[in-house]
C-alpha positions as CSV (number, residue, x, y, z in Angstrom):
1,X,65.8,138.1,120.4
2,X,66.8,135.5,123.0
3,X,67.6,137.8,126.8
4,X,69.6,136.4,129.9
5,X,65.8,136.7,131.4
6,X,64.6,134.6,128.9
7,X,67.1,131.9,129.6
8,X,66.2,132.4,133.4
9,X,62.5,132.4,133.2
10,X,62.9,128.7,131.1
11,X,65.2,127.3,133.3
12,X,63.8,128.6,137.0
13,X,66.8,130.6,137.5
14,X,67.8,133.7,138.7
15,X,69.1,136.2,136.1
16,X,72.7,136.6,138.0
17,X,73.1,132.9,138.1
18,X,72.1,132.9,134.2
19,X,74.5,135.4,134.0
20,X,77.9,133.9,135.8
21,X,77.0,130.4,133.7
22,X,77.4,133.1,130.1
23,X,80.6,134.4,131.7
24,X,82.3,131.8,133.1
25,X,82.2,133.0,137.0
26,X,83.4,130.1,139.2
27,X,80.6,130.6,142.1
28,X,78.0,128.2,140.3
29,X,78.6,124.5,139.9
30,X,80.2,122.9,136.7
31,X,76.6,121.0,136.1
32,X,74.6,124.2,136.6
33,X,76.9,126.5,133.8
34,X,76.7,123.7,131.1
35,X,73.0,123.9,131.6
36,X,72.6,127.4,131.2
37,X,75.4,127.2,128.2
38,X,73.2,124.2,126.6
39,X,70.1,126.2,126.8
40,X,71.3,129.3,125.9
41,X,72.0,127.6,122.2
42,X,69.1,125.6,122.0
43,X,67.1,128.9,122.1
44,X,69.4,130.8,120.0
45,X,70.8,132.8,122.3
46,X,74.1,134.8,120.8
47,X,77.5,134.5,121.1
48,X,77.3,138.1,120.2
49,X,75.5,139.0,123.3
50,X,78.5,138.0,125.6
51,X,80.7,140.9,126.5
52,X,83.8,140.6,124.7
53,X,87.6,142.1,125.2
54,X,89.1,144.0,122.7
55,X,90.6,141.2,120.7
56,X,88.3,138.7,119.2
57,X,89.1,135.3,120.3
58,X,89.4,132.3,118.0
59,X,90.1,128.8,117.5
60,X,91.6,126.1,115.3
61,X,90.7,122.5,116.3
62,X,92.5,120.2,115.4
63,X,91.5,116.2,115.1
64,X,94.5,115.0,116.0
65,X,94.2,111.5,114.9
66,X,94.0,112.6,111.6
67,X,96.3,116.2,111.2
68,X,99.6,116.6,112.4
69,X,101.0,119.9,112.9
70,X,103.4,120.2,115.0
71,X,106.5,120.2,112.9
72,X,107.4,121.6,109.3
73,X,107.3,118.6,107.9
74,X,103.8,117.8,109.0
75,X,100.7,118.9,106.7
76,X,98.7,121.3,109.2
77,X,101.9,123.1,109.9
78,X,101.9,125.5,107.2
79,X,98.1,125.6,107.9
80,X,97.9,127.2,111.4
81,X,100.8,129.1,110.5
82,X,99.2,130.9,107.7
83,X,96.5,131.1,109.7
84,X,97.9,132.8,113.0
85,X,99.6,135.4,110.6
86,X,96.7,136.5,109.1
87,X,94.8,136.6,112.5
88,X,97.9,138.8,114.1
89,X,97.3,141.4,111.4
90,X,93.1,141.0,112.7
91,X,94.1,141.8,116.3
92,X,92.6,138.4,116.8
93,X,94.2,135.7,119.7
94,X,94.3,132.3,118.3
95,X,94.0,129.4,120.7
96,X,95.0,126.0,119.2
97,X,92.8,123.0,120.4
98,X,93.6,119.3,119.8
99,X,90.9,117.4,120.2
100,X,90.2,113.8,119.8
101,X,86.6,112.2,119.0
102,X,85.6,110.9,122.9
103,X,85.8,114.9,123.7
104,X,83.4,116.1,121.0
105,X,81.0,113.3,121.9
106,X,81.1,115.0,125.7
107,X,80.7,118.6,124.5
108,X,78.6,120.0,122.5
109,X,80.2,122.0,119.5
110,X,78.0,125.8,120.0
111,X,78.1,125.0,123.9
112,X,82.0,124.8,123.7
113,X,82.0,127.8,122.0
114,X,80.1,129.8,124.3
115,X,81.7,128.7,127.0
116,X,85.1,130.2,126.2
117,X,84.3,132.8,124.4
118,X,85.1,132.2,120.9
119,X,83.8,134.5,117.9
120,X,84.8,131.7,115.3
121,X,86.8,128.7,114.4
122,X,88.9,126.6,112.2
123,X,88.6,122.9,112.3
124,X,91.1,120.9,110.6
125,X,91.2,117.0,110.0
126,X,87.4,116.4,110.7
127,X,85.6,113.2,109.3
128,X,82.2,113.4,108.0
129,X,80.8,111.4,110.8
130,X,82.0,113.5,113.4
131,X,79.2,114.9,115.6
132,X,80.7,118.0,115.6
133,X,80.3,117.9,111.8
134,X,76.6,117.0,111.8
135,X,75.8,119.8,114.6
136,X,77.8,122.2,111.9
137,X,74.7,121.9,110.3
138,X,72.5,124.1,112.9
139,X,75.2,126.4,113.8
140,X,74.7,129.8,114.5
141,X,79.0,129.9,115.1
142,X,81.6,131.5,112.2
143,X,83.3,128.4,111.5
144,X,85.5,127.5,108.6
145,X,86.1,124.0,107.7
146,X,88.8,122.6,105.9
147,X,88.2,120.4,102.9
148,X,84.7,119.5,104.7
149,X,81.3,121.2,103.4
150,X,78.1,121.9,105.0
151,X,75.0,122.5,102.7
152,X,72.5,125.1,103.5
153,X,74.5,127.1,106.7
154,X,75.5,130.7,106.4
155,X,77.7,130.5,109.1
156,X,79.9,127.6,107.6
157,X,82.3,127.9,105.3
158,X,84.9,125.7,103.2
159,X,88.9,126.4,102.4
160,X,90.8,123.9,100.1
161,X,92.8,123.2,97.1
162,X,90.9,122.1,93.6
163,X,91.4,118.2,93.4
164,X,89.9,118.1,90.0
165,X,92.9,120.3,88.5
166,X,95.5,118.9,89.9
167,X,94.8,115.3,89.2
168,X,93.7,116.3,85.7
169,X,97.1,117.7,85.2
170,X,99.1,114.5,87.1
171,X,97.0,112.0,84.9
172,X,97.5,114.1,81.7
173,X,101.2,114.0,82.7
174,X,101.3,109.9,83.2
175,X,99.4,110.0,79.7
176,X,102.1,112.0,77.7
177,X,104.3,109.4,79.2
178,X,102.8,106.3,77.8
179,X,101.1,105.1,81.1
180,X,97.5,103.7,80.6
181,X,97.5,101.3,83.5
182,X,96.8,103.6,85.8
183,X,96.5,103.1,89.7
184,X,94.4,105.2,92.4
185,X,95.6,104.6,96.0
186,X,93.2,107.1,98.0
187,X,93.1,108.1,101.2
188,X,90.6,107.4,104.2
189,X,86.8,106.4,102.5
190,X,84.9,108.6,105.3
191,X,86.4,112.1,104.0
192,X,84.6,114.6,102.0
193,X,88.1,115.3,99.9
194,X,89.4,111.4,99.3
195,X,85.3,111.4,97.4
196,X,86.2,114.5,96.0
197,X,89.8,113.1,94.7
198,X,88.2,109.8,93.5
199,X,85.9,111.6,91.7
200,X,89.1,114.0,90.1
201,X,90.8,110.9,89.2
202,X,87.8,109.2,87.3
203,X,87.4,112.9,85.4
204,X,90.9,113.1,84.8
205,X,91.0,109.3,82.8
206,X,88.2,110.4,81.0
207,X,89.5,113.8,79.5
208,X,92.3,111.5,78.4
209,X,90.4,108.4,77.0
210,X,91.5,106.1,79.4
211,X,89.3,103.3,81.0
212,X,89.5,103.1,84.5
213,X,90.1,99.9,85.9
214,X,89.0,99.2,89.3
215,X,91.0,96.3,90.2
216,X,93.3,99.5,90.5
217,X,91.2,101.9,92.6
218,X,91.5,101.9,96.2
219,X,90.7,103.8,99.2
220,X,93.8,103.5,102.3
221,X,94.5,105.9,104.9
222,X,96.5,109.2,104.7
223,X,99.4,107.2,106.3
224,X,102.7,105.0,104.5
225,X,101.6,102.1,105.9
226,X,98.6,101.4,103.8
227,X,100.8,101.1,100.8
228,X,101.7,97.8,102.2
229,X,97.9,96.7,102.0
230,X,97.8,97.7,97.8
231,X,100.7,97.9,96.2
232,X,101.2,94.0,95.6
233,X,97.9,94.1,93.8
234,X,98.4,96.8,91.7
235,X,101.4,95.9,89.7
236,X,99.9,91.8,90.0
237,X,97.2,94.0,87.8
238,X,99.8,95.3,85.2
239,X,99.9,99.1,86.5
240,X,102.4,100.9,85.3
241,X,101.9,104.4,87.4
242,X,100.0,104.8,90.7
243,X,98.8,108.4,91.5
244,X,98.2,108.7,95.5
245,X,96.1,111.1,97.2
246,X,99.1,112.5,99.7
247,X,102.3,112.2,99.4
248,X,102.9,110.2,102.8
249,X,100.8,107.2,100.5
250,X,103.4,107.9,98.0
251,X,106.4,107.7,100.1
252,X,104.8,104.0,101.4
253,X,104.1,103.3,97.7
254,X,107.9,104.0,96.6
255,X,109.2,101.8,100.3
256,X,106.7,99.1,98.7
257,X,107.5,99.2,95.3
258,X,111.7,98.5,96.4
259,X,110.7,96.0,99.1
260,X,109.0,94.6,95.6
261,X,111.8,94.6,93.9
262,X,110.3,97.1,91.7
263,X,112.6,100.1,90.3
264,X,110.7,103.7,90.1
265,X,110.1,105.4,87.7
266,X,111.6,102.4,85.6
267,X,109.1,99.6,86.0
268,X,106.3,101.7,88.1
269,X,106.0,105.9,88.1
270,X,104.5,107.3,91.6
271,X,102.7,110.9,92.0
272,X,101.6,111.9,95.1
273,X,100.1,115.2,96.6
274,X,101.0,118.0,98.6
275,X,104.2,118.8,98.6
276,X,105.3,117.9,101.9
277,X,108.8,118.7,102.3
278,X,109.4,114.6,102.3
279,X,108.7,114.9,97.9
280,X,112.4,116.5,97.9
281,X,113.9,114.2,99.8
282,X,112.6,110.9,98.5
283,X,114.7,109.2,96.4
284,X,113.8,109.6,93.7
285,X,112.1,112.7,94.1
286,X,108.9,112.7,94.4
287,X,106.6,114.4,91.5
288,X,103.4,115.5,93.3
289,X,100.4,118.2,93.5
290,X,101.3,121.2,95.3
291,X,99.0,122.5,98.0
292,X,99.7,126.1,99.0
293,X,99.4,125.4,102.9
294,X,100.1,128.6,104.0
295,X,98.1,130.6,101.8
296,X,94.9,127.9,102.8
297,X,95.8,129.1,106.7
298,X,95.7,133.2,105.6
299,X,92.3,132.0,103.3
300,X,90.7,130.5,106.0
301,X,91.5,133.3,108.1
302,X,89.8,135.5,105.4
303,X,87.0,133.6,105.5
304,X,86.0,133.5,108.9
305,X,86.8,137.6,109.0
306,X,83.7,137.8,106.6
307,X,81.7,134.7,107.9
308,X,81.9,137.0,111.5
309,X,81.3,140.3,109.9
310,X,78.0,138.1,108.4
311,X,79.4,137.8,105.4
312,X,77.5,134.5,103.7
313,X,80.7,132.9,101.9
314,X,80.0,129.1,101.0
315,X,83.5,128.1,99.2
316,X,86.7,129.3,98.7
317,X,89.1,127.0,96.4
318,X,92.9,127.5,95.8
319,X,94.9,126.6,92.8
320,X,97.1,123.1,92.6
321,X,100.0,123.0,90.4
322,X,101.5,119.9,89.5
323,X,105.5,119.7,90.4
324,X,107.3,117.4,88.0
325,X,110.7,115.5,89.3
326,X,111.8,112.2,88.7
327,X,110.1,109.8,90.1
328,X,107.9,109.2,86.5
């Protein structure tokens, strides 16, 4: 087991400066604490070991080039709710960080941690080529990703919603219809959940016999504008229904489609998923995938309470349900 001597004795310290770098004292220069911080991970030193207050400090961090949620019609907004309500009833303080990517090249993700003292964290909106994501892979830290996986770590875990249910149950629904032209507007390529929704898709065509054409598949960004880059294409192709993987594509979709001349669900039916509070106010209304955002806030929560007690959980999935209104 890794001692404040040890750390000392590698770096030519002395054990009180060792000791103010681990507890944040502001007598010892910026350079010499994130060298003490640094070398306390690399030799496995614990977060455990620094003296904590009564209530257990956590974080969410947010990537905010990629998660808004700041307002109620924003998808993280539900999230850290959920989140911070199940923390309150932890005695936990919450701290909400958003970062962008130039900061998490700078820092170092276990460094970070041990520098202010967190016990655990939720990240949110995190691409798989983040180097925080790849150093998830050593870390000794309780973290909770959501709808990001890392193989082979005890201390990680994963929250999200099943993809494969509810786009089974959206394509089965275009099906009953009559739709078999059948378009896939996904979101951004580099995310562990658009592969895991491209994937639902091509499962859900099958359990309903129908070829999927890939003229019709494509991968956007979780933004309205990249309708503009697809839509065109698809009904040039002869689709009747395009299935999106948020509902911000489908509200793009829809603005598309009538800038097309295109009436919906007349001459083209639009799912999205969600359930952002924009699906009720669409016109028409938008039929989409319901993700329980709160409830995958107060799961997360969960999580990390067990990932901190040493708990090893790997995966923890929620329900989808599809919400049918009128816009197929």
């Amino acid at each position: 087991m890794v001692t404040i001597k040890d750390i000392a004795e590698r770096l030519g310290l002395a054990v009180s400066t060792v000791s103010k770098g681990l507890n944040g004292a502001e007598d010892i220069s910026a350079e010499t604490r994130q060298l003490v911080l640094d070398t306390a991970v690399e030799m496995g030193y614990s977060l455990k070991k620094i003296k904590r207050n009564a209530v257990d400090k956590v974080c969410i961090f947010i990537e905010s080039a990629n998660m808004a949620f700041e307002t109620n019609e924003q998808f993280g907004y539900e999230i850290v709710n959920g989140f911070k309500q199940a923390a309150l009833t932890r005695g936990w303080e919450v701290v909400v960080e958003p970062s962008e990517l130039n900061f998490r090249t700078l820092e170092k993700y276990d460094s970070y941690m041990l520098k202010h003292g967190y016990s655990g964290a939720f990240l949110l909106g995190f691409t798989l080529h983040d180097d925080w994501i790849r150093q998830l892979e050593k870390t000794g830290v309780p973290t909770v990703l959501l709808d990001n996986f890392i193989e082979n770590n005890e201390h990680v875990g994963y929250v999200g919603t099943d993809s494969r249910e509810g786009i089974e149950q959206a394509v089965t629904h275009l099906a009953s219809k009559g739709h078999r032209k059948i378009a896939f507007l996904n979101g951004t390529k580099n995310s562990m959940v658009s592969n895991e929704r491209d994937l639902a898709f091509r499962m859900g065509m099958k359990a309903n016999d129908i070829p999927v054409d890939e003229d019709l598949v494509a991968y956007g960004y979780y933004v309205p504008d990249c309708a503009k880059s697809y839509v065109k294409n698809f009904t040039d192709k002869g689709a009747t229904a395009v299935l999106c993987a948020s509902d911000l594509i489908a509200s793009g979709v829809v603005n598309e489609l009538n800038r097309l001349g295109k009436k919906v669900p007349q001459d083209v039916a639009v799912i999205g998923f969600d359930d952002l509070p924009i699906a009720e106010e669409m016109s028409p209304r938008l039929t989409t995938i319901r993700q329980d955002r709160k409830n995958l806030g107060k799961s997360a929560a969960l999580m990390l309470d067990g990932l901190i007690r040493n708990v090893p959980m790997s995966k923890l999935l929620l329900r989808s349900k599809l919400i049918i209104r009128e816009s197929v």
